[in-house]
C-alpha positions in Angstrom: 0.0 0.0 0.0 1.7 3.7 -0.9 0.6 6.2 1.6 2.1 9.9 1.1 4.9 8.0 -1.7 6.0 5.1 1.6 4.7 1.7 0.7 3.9 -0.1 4.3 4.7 -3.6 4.3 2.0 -5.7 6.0 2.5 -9.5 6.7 0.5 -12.8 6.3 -0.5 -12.2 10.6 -1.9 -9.0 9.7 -3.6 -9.6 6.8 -5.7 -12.8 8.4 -6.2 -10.5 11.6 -7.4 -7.7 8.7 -9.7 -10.4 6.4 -11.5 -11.4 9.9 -12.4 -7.6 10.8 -13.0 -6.6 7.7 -15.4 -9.7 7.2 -17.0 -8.8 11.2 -16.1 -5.6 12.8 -17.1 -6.6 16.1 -15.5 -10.1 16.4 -13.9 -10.6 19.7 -10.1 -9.9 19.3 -9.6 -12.9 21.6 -11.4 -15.0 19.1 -9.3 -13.7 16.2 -6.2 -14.6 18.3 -7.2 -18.0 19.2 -8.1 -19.0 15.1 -4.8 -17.5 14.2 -2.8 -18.2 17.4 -1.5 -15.4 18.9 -2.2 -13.3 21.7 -4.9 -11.0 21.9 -2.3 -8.1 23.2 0.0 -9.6 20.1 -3.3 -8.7 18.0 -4.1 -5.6 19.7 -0.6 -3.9 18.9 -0.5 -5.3 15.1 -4.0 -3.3 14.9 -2.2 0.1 16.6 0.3 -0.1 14.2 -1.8 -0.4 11.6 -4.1 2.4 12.2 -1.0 4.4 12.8 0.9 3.5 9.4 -2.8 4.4 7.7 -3.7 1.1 6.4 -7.0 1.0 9.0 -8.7 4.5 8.6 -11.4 3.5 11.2 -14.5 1.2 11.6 -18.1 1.4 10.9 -21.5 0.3 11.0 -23.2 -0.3 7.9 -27.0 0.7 7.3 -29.3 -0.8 5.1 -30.5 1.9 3.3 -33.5 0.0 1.9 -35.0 -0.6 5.3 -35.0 3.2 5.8 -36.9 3.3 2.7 -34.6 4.7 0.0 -34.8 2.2 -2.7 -33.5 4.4 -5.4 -29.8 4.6 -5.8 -28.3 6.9 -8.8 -24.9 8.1 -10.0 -25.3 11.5 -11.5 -22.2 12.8 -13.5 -22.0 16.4 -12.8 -21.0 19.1 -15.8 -19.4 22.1 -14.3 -19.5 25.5 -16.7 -15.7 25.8 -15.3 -13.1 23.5 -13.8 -12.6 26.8 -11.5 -16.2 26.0 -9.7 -15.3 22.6 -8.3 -14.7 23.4 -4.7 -17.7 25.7 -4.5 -19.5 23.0 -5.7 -18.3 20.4 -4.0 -19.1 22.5 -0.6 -22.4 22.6 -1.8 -23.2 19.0 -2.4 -21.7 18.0 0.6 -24.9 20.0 2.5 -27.0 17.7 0.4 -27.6 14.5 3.1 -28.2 12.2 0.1 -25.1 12.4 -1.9 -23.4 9.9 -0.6 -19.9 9.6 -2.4 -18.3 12.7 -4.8 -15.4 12.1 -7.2 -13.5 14.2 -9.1 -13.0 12.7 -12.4 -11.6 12.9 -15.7 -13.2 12.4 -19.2 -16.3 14.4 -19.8 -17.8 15.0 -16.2 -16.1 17.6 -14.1 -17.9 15.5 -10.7 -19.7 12.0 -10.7 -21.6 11.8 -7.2 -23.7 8.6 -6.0 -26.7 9.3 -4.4 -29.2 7.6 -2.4 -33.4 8.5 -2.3 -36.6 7.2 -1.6 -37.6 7.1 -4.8 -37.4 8.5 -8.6 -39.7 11.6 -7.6 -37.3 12.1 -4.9 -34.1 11.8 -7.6 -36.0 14.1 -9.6 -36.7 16.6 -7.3 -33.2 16.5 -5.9 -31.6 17.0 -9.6 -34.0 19.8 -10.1 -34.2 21.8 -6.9 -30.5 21.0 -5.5 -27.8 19.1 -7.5 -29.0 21.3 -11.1 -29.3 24.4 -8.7 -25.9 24.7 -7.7 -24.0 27.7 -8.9 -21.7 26.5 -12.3 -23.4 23.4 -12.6 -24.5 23.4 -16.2 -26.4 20.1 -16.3 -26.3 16.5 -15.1 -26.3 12.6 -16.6 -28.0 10.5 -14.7 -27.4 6.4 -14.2 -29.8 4.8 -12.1 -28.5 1.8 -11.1 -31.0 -1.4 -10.6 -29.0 -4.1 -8.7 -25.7 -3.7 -6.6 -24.4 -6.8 -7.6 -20.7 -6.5 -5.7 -20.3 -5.0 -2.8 -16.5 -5.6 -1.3 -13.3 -4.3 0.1 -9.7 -4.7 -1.5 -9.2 -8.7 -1.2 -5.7 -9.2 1.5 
């Protein structure tokens, strides 16, 4: 892995510890350590160390957005009028809860954003009143997508 131009070495102990985490969160460090056989305090510092060196940027829960009701997820590739307007616009699609990633790109989009809603009246009137409203935006392409069909981390 290359962090700030270092490339941090992990070994086969950390990635196992890594592929049972990222697999369960919340699995029981001293169950980890007794299916790899180590020490949970052997496991605990590998973890510090990796959070320190960058490769672990945190843990989360994930929510099913579906069960919330938003059923409708879209990418929407976002033309800016100038390349100059990107960080004003970014700022303002970050105050948009729904947008739920933002990339800067190249090729023909200037942004490409995923977003999440209830619905396609709630995609449109997003696009309309909010994401097309934003200062330099000069229009949108929208990609709704039908089916998540992989959903993973980089493989250790």
């Amino acid at each position: 892995m290359k962090i700030n131009s270092l490339i941090i070495e992990i070994d086969g102990i950390d990635k196992e510890i890594l592929r049972y985490l990222m697999d369960d969160a919340r699995k029981p460090i001293l169950q980890i350590a007794n299916k790899i056989g180590i020490s949970g305090a052997a496991i605990h510092q590998r973890l510090k160390k990796l959070e320190q060196s960058g490769v672990i940027s945190g843990s989360k829960f994930t929510v099913n957005p579906k069960v919330l009701g938003y059923n409708t997820m879209a990418f929407i590739g976002v033309y800016l009028d100038k390349a100059s307007r990107n960080s004003e616009a970014v700022k303002e699609l970050r105050k948009i809860p729904e947008v739920l990633e933002c990339h800067y790109t190249t090729g023909n989009w200037s942004v490409l954003i995923k977003i999440i809603c209830r619905d396609n009246e709630h995609l449109m009137t997003l696009l309309n009143n909010k994401i097309q409203a934003i200062e330099g935006v000069s229009r949108t392409e929208t990609f709704i997508s039908l089916d998540q069909q992989i959903d993973r981390q980089i493989q250790l």
